[in-house]
C-alpha positions as CSV (number, residue, x, y, z in Angstrom):
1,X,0.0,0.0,0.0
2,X,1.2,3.5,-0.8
3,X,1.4,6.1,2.2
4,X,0.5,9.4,0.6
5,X,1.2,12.1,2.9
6,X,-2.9,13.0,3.8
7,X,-3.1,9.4,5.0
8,X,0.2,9.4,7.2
9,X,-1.3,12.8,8.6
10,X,-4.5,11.2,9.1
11,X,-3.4,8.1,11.1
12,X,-1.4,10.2,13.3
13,X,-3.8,12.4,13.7
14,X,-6.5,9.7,14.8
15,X,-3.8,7.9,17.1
16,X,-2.8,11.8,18.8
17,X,-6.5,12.0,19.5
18,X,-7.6,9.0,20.9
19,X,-4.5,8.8,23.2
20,X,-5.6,12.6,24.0
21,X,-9.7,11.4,25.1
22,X,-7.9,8.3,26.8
23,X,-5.9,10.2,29.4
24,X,-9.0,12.6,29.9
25,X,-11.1,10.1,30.7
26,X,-9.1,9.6,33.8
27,X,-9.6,13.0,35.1
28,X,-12.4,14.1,37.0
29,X,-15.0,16.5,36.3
30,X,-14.3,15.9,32.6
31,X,-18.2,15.8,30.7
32,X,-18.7,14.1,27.3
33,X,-18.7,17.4,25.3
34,X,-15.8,18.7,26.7
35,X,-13.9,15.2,25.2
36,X,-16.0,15.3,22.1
37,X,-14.4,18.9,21.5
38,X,-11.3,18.5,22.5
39,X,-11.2,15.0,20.6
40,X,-12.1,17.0,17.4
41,X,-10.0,19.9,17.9
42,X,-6.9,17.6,18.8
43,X,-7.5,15.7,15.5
44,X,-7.7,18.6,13.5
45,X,-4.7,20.5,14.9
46,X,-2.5,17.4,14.5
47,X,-4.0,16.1,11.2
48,X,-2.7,19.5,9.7
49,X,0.6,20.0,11.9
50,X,1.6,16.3,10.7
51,X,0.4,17.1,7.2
52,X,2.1,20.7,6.6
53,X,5.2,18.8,8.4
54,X,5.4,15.8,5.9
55,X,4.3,17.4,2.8
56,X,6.5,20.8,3.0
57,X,9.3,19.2,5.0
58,X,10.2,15.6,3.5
59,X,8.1,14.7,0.5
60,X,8.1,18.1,-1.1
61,X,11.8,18.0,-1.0
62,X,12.1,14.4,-1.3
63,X,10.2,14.8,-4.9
64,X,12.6,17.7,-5.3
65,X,15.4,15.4,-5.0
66,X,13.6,13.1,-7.4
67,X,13.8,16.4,-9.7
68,X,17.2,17.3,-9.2
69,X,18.1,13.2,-10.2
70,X,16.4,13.8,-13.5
71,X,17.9,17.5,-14.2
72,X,21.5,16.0,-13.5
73,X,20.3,12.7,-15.8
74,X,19.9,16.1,-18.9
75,X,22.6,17.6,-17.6
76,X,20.8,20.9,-16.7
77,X,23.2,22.0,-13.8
78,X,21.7,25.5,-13.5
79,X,21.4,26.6,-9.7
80,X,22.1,30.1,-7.6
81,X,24.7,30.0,-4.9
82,X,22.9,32.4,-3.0
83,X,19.5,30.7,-3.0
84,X,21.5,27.8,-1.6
85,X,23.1,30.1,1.5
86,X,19.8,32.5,2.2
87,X,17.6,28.4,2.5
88,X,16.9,27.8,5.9
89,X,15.2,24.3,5.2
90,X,18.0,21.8,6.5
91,X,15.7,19.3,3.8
92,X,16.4,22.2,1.1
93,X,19.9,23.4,1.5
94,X,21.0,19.5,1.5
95,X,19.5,18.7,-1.4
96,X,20.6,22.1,-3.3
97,X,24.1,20.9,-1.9
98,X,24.3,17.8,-3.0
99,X,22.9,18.7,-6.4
100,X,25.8,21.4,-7.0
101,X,28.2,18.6,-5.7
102,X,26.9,16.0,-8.2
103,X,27.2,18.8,-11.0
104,X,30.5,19.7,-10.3
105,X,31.7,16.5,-10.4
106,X,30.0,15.9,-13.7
107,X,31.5,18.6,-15.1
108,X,34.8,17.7,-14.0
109,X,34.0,14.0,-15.3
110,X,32.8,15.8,-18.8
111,X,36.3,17.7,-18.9
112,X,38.1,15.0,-18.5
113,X,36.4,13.4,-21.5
114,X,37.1,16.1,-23.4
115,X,40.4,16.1,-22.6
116,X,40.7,12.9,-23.4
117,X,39.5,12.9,-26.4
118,X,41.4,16.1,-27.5
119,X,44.8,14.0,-26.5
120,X,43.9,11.3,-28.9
121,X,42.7,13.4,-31.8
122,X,46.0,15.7,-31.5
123,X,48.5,12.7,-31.3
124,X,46.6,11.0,-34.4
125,X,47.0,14.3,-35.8
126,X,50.3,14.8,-34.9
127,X,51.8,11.6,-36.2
128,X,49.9,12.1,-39.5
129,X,51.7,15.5,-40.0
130,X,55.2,14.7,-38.8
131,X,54.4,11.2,-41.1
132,X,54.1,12.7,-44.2
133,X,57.1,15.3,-44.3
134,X,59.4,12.4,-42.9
135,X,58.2,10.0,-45.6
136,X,58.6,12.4,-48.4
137,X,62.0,13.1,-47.4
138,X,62.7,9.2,-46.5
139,X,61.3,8.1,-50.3
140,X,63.8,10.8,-52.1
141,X,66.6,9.8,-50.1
142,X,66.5,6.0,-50.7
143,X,65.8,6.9,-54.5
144,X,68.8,8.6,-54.5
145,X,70.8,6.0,-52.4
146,X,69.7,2.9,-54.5
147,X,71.3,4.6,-57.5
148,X,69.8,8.4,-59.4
149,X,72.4,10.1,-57.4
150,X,74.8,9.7,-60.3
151,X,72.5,11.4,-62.5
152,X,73.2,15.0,-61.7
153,X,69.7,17.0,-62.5
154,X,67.8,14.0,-60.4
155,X,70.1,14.3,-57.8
156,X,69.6,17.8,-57.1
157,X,65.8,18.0,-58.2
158,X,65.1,14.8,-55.2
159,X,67.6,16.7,-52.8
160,X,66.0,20.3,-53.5
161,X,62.7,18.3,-52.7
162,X,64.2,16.7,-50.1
163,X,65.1,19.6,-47.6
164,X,61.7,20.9,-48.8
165,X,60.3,18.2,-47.0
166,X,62.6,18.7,-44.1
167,X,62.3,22.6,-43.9
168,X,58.5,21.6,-43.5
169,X,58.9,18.9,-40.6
170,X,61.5,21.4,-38.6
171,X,58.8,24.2,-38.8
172,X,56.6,21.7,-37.5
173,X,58.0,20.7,-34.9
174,X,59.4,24.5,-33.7
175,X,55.2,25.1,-33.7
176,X,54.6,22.1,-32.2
177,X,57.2,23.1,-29.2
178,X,56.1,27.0,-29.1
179,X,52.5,25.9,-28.6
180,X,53.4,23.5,-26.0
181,X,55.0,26.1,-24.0
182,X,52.4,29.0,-24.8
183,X,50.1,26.7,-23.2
184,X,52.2,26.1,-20.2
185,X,53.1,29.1,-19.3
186,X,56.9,28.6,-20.3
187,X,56.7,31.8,-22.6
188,X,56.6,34.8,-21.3
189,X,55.8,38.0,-22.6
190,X,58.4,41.1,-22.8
191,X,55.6,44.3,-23.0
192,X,57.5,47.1,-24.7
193,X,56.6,50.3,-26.1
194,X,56.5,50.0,-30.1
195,X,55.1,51.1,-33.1
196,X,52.7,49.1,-34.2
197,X,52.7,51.0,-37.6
198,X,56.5,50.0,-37.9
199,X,56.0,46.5,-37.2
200,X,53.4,46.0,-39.9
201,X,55.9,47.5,-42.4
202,X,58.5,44.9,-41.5
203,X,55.9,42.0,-41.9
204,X,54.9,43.3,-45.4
205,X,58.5,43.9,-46.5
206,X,58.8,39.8,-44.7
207,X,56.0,38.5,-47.3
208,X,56.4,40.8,-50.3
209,X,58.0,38.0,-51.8
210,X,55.1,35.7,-51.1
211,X,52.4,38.8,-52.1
212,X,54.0,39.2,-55.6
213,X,54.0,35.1,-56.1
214,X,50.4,35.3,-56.1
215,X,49.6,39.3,-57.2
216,X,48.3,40.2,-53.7
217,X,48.4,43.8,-52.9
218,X,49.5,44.5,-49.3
219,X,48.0,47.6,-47.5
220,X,47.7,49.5,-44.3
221,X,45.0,51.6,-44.0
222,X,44.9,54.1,-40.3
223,X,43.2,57.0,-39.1
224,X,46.3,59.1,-38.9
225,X,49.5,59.2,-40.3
226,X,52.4,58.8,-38.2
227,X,53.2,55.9,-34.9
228,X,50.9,54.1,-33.0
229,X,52.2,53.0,-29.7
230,X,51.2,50.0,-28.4
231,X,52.2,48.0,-24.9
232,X,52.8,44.6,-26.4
233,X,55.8,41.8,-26.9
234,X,57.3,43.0,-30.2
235,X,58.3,39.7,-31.4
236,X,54.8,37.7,-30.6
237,X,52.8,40.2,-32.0
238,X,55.0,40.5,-35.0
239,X,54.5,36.5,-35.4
240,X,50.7,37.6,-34.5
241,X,50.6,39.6,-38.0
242,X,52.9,37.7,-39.9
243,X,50.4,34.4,-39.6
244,X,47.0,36.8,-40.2
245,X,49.1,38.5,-43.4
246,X,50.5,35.2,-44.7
247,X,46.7,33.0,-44.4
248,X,45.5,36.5,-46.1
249,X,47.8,35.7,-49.2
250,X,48.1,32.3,-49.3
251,X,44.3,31.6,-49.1
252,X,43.1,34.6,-50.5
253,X,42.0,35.2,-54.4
254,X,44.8,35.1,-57.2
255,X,45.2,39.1,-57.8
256,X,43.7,39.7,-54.0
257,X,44.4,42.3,-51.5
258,X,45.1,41.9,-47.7
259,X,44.1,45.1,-45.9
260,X,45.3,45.9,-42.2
261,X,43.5,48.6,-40.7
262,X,44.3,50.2,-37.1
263,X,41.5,52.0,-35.3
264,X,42.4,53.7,-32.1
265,X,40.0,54.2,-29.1
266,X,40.8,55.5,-25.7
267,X,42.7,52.6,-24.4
268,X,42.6,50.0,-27.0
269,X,43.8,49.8,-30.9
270,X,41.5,47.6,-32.8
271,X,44.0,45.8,-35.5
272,X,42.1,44.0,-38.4
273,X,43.2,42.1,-41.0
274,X,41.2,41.3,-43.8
275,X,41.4,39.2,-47.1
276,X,39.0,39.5,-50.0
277,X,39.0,35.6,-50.6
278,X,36.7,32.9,-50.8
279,X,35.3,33.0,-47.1
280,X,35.0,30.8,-44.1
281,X,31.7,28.2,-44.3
282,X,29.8,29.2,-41.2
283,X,30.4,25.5,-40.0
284,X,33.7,25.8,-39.8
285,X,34.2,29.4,-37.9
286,X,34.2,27.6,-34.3
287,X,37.1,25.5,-35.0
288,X,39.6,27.5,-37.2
289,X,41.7,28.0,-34.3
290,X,42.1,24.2,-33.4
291,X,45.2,22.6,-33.4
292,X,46.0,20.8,-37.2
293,X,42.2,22.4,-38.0
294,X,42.5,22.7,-42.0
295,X,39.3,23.2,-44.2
296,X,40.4,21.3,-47.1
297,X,43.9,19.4,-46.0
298,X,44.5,18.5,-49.5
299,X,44.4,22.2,-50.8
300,X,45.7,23.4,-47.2
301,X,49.1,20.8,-47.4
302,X,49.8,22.5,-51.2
303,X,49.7,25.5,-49.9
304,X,51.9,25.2,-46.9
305,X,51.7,25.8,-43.6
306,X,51.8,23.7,-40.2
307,X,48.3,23.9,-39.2
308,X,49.5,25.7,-36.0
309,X,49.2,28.9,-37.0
310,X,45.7,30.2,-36.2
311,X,46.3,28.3,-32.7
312,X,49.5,29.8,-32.2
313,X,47.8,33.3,-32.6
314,X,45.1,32.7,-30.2
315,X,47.8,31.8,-27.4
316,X,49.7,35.1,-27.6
317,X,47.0,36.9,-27.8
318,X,45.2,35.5,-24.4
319,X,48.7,36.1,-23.2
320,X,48.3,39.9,-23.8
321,X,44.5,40.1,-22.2
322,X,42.8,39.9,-26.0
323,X,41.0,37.7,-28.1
324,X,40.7,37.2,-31.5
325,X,37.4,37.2,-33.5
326,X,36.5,36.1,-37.1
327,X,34.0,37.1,-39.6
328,X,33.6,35.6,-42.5
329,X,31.3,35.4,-45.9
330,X,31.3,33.3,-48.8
331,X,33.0,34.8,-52.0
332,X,33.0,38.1,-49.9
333,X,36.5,37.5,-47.5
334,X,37.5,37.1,-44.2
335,X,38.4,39.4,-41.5
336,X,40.4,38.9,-38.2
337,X,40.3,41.5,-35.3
338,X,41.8,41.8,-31.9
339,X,42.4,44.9,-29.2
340,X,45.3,45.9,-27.6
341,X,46.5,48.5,-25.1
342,X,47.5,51.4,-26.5
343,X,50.7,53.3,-24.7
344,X,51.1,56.7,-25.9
């Protein structure tokens, strides 16, 4: 049989009143109406006492708990602190507690699946990348060992191809290492006092070479001529540019432009760097700056690169108290922006 809570209060209340009009009956003087009324009046007054008792203090909260079971089977961990603190129900406050327990262990449980599973995608991805430069550079080799090394023009066509290869795996690897210690907190950041306007000049005058190879105009558009002081580490914000600047030429449009523009505020300069290219799928905005994270790797591997980059960029600019945002449309270009302090 199921005890509700109306027929728990009810029972109680009937065994509170008869053991009420049993030890009246021993005292003297007492008439019948005075134990009919005070047998109906002690009924009533527990029935409700024992009812408001068991259905606001244990099975309310007990089919709260029941609740909270179900929200942490969704995963809905939503819940204030301070309704937690300012509950003076002991039922309440243990269930709210053990609820934000449970969900914190979840999450922690949910991280560590993450992590998890981020560790096994990046050392599949990681042994696919450093596989395919060491191959190259293995196949030419042997080719050359097992006998076209006396033929001069093969020779230095497989060797050119060779330390392509090997140029590629030891840029690799120097991502793979500066990444690593980004994320560890190895690096750390020199803040100087430098013209941002200068540094952009050296990173163009860096990739001119690359810009001509593929007809892309280079410009730098500001609100003012002359310097723009910044507070930043000169070398990681040049390698900042110098990644935005190179994916601007190397997956822009044939005949493209990459614009940098530099908009000042009262603290901040707003640096953006945008390509008029083929544009970012919506899909695929969330995850550009994942590690190895290549929209097309067959196109992406032709055209160079580690696969780093983006990630790289992300890093040093959490390092200087910024992040980067992306906005892209199809056929229309893509455009990269990020703050940082000024320091005139």
């Amino acid at each position: 049989m199921s005890l509700s809570p109306r027929l728990i209060a009810l029972l109680l209340a009937c065994i509170i009143s008869a053991l009420t009009l049993a030890f009246l009956t021993f005292v003297e003087g007492v008439t019948s109406n005075m134990l009919f009324v005070v047998g109906i009046s002690s009924f009533v007054v527990s029935f409700f006492l024992v009812l408001y008792t068991i259905e606001l203090l244990v099975f309310r909260e007990v089919d709260k708990m029941y609740k909270t079971i179900y929200k942490l089977k969704i995963r809905d961990f939503a819940i204030s602190r301070k309704s937690i603190i300012k509950n003076t129900n002991p039922f309440k406050k243990l269930n709210d507690e053990i609820f934000v327990y449970v969900a914190k262990k979840q999450k922690e449980i949910d991280e560590l699946k993450r992590l998890e599973q981020f560790r096994r995608e990046f050392l599949a991805d990681v042994s696919h990348e450093l596989k395919t430069p060491i191959f190259a550079a293995q196949g030419f080799i042997h080719t050359l060992i097992d006998g076209a090394v006396d033929d001069e023009n093969v020779r230095d066509k497989f060797l050119s191809k060779a330390a392509k290869s090997l140029d590629g795996l030891d840029a690799l690897v120097k991502d793979l290492v500066a990444l690593s210690q980004m994320e560890t907190g190895e690096v750390k950041m020199n803040f100087e006092r430098i013209d941002l306007v200068e540094i952009v000049d050296e990173v163009f005058g860096q990739l001119e070479k690359s810009a001509n190879a593929r007809q892309t105009t280079l410009r730098l558009k500001t609100e003012r001529p002359g310097p723009i002081w910044v507070k930043v580490d000169p070398q990681r914000i040049q390698q900042v540019l110098t990644n935005l600047i190179e994916n601007g030429i190397r997956y822009g449009n044939q005949n493209g432009r990459v614009l940098v523009t530099l908009e000042e505020d009262k603290k901040n300069l707003l640096v953006s760097v945008r390509d008029d290219g083929p544009g970012i799928p919506p899909e695929h905005l969330n995850r550009i700056f994942e590690r190895f994270y290549r929209l097309e790797k067959s196109r992406s591997k032709d055209r160079g690169g580690t696969g780093l980059g983006l990630a790289i960029v992300k890093h040093i600019l959490s390092a200087h108290q910024s992040k980067i945002t992306v906005i892209s449309k199809l056929e229309k270009g893509t455009t990269f922006r990020f703050k940082l302090e000024r320091f005139d």
